[in-house]
C-alpha positions in Angstrom: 46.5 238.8 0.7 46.7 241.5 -1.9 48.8 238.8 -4.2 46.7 236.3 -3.7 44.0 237.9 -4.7 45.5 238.7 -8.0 46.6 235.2 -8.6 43.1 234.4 -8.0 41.6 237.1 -10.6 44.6 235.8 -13.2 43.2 232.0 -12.9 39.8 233.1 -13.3 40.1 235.2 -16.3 42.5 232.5 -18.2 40.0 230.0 -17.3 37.3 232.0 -18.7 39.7 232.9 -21.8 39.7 229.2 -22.3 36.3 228.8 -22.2 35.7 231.4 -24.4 37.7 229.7 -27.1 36.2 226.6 -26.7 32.8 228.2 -26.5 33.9 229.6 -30.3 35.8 226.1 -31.5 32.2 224.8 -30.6 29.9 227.0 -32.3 32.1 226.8 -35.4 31.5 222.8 -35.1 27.7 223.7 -34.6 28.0 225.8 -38.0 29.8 223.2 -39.7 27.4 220.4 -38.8 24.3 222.6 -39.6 25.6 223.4 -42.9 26.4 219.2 -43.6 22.9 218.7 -42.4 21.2 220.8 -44.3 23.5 219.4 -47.8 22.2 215.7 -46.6 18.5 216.8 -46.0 18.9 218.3 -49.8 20.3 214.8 -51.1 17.6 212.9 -49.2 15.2 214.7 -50.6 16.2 214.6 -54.6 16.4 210.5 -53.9 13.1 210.3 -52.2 12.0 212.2 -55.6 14.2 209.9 -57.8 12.8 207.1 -56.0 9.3 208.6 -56.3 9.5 209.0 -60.2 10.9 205.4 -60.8 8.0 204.1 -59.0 5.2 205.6 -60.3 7.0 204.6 -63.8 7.5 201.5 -63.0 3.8 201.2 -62.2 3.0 202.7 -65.5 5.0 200.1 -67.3 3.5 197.1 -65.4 0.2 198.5 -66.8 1.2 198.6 -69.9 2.5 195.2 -70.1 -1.1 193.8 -68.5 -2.8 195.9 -71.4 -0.4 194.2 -74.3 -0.7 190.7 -72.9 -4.0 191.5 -72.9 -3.7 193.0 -76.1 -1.9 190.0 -77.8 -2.1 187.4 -75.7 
């Protein structure tokens, strides 16, 4: 019984040795994806202001070319 018993506690405490590791493996993943994330966010952000500051100069430049044609025309 006494064996037993120790076979038992030995399962237990490699299974929760494994989990352990995998409960690691996974929060290095978790720091891994945060830190991609947060690079993405960045990049999305710097296009949505690229994109931002080609629009509003592309609006500028249509009213310029109404005022010329207007100008000239």
């Amino acid at each position: 019984m006494e064996r037993e018993m120790k076979n038992m506690k030995n399962l237990y405490e490699r299974e929760i040795t494994k989990l352990r590791l995998q409960l690691e493996d996974l929060g290095r993943q978790k720091s891994s994806i945060e830190l991609q994330n947060s690079k993405l966010e960045a990049t999305a952000s710097d296009l949505q202001n690229r994109w931002v500051n080609v629009y509003t100069d592309t609006e500028f430049l249509q009213q310029r070319t109404v005022i010329y044609q207007m100008l000239f025309t």
